[in-house]
TIPAVEX-421540 format. One record per residue (C-alpha): residue in one letter; x, y, z. Coordinates in steps of 0.5 Angstrom, whole numbers, plus 2048, in hexadecimal, padded with zeros to 3 digits. Layout:
<pts>
AXYZ ...
</pts>
This chain:
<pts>
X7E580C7E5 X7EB8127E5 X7EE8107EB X7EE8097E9 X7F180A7E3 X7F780D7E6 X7F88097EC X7F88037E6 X7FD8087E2 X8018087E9 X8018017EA X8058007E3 X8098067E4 X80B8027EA X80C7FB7E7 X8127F87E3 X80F7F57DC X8147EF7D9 X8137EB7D2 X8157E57D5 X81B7E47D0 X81F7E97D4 X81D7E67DB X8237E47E0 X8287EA7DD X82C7ED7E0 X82E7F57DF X8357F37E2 X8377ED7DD X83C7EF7D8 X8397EB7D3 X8337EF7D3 X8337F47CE X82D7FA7CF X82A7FF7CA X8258047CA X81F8047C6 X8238087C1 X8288027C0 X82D8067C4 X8328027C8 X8328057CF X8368037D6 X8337FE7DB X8328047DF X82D8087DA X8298027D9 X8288017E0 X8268097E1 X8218087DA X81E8027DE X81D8067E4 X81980B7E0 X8128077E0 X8108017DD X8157FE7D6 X8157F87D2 X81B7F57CF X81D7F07CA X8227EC7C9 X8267E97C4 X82C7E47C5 X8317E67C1 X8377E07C2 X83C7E07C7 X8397DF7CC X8367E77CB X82F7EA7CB X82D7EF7C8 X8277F47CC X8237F97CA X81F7FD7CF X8198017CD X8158047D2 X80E8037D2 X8088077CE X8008097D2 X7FF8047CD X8047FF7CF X8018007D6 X7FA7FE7D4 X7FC7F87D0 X8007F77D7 X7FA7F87DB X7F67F47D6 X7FC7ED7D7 X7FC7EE7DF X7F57ED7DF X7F57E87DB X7FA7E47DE X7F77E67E6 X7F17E37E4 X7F47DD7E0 X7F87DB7E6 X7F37DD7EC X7EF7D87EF X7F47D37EC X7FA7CE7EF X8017D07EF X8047CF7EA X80A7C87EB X8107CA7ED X8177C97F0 X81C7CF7F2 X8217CF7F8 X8227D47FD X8287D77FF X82B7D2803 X82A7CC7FE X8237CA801 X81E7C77FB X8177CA7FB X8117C87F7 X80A7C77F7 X80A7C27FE X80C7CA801 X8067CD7FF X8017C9803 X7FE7C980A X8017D180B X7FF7D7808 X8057D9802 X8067E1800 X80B7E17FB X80D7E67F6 X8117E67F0 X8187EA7EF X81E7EC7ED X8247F17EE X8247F47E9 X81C7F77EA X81C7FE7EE X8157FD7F0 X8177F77F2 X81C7F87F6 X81A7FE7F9 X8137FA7FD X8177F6800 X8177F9807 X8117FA807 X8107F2806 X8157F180C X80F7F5810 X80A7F080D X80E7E980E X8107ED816 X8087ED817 X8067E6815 X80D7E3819 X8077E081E X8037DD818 X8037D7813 X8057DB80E X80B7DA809 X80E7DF805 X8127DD7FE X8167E17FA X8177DE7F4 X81C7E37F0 X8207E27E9 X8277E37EB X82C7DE7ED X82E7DD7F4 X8347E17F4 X8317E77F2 X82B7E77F7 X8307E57FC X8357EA7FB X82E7EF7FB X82C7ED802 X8337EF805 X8307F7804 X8297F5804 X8247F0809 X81F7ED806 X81B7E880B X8167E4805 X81A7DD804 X81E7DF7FD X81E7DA7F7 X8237DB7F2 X8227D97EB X81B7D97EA X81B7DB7E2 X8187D57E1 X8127D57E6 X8117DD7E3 X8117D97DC X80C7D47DD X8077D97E1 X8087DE7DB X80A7E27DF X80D7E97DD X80C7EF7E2 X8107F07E9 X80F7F07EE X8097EC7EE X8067EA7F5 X8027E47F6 X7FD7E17FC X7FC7DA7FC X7F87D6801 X7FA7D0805 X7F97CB7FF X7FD7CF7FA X7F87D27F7 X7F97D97F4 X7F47DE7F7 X7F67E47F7 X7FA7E97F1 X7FE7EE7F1 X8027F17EC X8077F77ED X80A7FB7F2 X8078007F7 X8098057FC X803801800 X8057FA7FE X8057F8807 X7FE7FA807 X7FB7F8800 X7FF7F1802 X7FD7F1809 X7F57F2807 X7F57EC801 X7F97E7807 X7F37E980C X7EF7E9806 X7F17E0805 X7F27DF80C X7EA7E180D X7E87DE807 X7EB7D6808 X7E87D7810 
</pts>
């Protein structure tokens, strides 16, 4: 049981927890204006390295002129439990249930919605730039994409930037999942609010498979629930 708890504590540690108001920011957008949970204004730079320290919340306020105001508080052990209390929720809201209607492009203008889910299995995972955990798996998703390349098999990436940042990000850094950009509002309608999350759907769009938060063991986690799906709809 002990164990348990501290794998579970890890997998929040790891994983990036947004109030849906504050999804689709951007710590390098001028017009954002960060403050630690004393009210103390601080630089783009801090909030970045506050975020990377574990899990945080943040609330925005709209303050005119096109400027937000947000405060990032770095989560409690009670936020974590109430944390780990919404995640399995929403794990069991969404399980076993159709992927949600959607519609976003890829990063060379091609439209990509429902119709792609079907007759393929789909492994997608939501993202963003701004998400250390995010960002640092990402190799070891290139592995994952790499060992199904022979398969029928998709990878999407549904992130909440805008295409140029994510094409700019991909000048230093590959990533091989097909990317989708300004997804906020599939995010929205799922109510989905912790990065990065993964899901395994099967080849009629079903979602079978969740998993939320990053790992150092994210291949072979993945890799097990792909086999997982890929045996059971045999």
């Amino acid at each position: 049981m002990k164990n348990f708890i501290a794998c579970m504590i890890a997998l929040l540690l790891s994983c990036i927890i947004l109030e849906s108001d504050a999804q689709g920011f951007k710590f390098n957008d001028p017009n954002n204006i960060f403050k630690d949970s004393l009210g103390n204004t601080i630089t783009a730079k801090a909030a970045m390295e506050l975020a990377s320290k574990g899990p945080f919340s943040m609330h925005t306020v709209d303050i005119g002129n096109g400027k937000k105001e947000i405060t990032i508080t770095l989560d409690s052990k009670s936020s974590l439990k109430q944390q780990e209390d919404e995640n399995e929720n929403w794990i069991n809201k969404w399980s076993g249930n159709p992927f949600p209607q959607f519609k976003l492009q890829n990063l060379k203008g091609e439209e990509v919605d429902n119709s792609t889910l079907l007759g393929k299995y789909t492994v997608i995972n939501f993202w963003f730039i701004g998400c250390k955990p995010c960002i640092e798996e990402i190799p070891m998703l290139n592995k994952l994409v790499e060992k199904y390349a022979k398969d029928s098999i998709q990878f999407l990436a549904p992130a909440l930037d805008k295409k140029e940042s994510l094409e700019k990000m991909l000048l230093k850094r590959e990533f091989a999942y097909e990317i989708l950009a300004e997804s906020e509002s599939l995010s929205k309608s799922m109510g989905l609010n912790s990065y990065p999350t993964h899901l395994i759907l099967d080849k009629q769009g079903k979602i079978k498979e969740i998993m939320i938060g990053g790992s150092p063991d994210i291949f072979s986690k993945l890799d097990l629930l792909i086999n997982k799906v890929m045996t059971s709809s045999e």
